[in-house]
N, C-alpha and C positions, 0 to 999 in steps of 0.2 A: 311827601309820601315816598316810600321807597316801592322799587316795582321789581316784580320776581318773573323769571320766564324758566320753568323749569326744562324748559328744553333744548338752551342753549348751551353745547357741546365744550367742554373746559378751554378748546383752542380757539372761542373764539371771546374768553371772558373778555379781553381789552377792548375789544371793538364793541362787546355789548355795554361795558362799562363808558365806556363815552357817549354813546345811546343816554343813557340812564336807566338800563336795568341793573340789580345787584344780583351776584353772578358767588359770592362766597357763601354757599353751603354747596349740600351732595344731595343726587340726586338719582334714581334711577328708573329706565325707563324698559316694561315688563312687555315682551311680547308673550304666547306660548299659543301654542294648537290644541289646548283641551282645559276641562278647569282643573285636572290634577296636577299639569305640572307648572298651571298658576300659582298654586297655592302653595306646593313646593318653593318657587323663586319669593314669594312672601314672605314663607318662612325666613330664608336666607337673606333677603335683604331689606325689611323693615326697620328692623332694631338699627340698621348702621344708616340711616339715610335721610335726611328731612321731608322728602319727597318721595313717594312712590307713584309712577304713573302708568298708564294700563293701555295699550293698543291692540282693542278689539279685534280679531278676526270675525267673528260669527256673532249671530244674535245671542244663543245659549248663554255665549261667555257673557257678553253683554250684560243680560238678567245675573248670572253669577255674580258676577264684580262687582254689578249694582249693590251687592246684599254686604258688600263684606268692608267693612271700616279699616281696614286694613291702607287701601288702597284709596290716593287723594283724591286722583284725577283719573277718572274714564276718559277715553278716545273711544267712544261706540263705533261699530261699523252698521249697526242698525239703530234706532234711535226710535223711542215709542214711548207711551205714555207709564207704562208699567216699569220700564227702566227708570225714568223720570223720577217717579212715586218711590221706586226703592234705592234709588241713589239718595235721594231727598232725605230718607228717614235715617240711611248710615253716614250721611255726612262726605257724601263722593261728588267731589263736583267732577261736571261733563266738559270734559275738553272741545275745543274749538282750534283746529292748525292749521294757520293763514298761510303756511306755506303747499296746501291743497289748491290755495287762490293762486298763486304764483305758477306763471311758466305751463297754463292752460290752456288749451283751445279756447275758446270765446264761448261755445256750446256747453262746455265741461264747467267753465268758472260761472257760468249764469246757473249750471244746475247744482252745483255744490254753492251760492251764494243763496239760491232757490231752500234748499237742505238746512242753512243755518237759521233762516227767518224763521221757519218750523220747526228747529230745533229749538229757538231761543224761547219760542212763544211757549213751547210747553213747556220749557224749565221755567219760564216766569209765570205757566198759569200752576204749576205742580209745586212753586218755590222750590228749587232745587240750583243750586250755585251751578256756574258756570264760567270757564273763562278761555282766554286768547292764549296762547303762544304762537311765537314765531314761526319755529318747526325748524331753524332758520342751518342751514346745513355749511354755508358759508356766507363770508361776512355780507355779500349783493345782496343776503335773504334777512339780512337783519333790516325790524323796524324798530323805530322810538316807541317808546310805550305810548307816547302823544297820540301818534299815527293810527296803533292796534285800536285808543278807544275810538280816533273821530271813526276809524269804520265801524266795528260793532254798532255805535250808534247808527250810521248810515244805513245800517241794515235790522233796525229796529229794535235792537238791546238797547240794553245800559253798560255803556263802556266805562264807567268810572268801575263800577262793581266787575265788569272780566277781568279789567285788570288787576285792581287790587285784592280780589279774593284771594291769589296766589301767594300774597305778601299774610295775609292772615291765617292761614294753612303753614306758612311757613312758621310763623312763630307759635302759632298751637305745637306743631312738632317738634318746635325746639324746647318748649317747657317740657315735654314729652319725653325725651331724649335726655334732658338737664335730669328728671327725677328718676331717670331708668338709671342714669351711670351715677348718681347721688350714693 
């Protein structure tokens, strides 16, 4: 199986490649402070990118980006049943970034480890995909994709499926991309 982490940063592809993540496509990652000028930065960079990824400020956006197929991967900064249900039906899976667990107080990692079991549980009672990245900013933040599933499962997912949803997203967008420039 090959494994995707879209949010490992181009300087760190050699290190991620002996890991075993696969690190050759594009990828871009959306913040923005409203949903107008989300949709803007959609606009402009969909068409060029195998990956589009989204880091929530606020609940609003949240439920926005839930609705919109545009967008692969949510990073919710609230996280609720109704995002769930509408990331579900447009085909957005919910990020999960283990570099939140990293380099925490002890109180902060038990309540963001607290946050994922409830996040996980509604995306598996809502079926809505879900997966891991590293988040990893430098190479100390890199893990094996091995490592990202035994924890997911540790924390009551299914680590086979966080991980490799990434790799099936990826190649959805790449037939995507092949028929766009066709």
């Amino acid at each position: 199986m090959t494994y995707v982490d879209p949010s490992i940063p181009e300087q760190l592809s050699r290190e991620a490649e002996e890991l075993g993540w696969m690190t050759q496509f594009s990828s871009e990652t959306l913040k923005a402070s409203d949903w107008g000028q989300l949709k803007q930065k959609l606009r402009q960079q969909r068409e060029d990118n195998h990956f589009i990824t989204v880091i929530s400020t606020d609940h609003e956006l949240d439920r926005r980006a839930s609705q919109d197929p545009r967008i692969d991967v949510l990073f919710p900064e609230e996280f609720d049943e109704t995002v769930a249900e509408q990331a579900s039906e447009n085909s957005v899976a919910v990020g999960l970034n283990f570099s939140e667990v990293l380099g925490e107080s002890r109180k902060a990692r038990v309540e963001t480890i607290s946050n994922w079991r409830d996040i996980i549980e509604i995306c598996e009672r809502k079926e809505t995909d879900y997966i891991i990245t590293t988040g990893a900013e430098n190479e100390y933040d890199l893990r094996p994709p091995e490592g990202m599933k035994a924890f997911i499962n540790s924390v009551g997912g299914d680590g086979d499926k966080a991980v490799e949803k990434a790799h099936q997203i990826l190649e959805k967008n790449r037939e995507k991309l092949k028929g766009d420039n066709a």
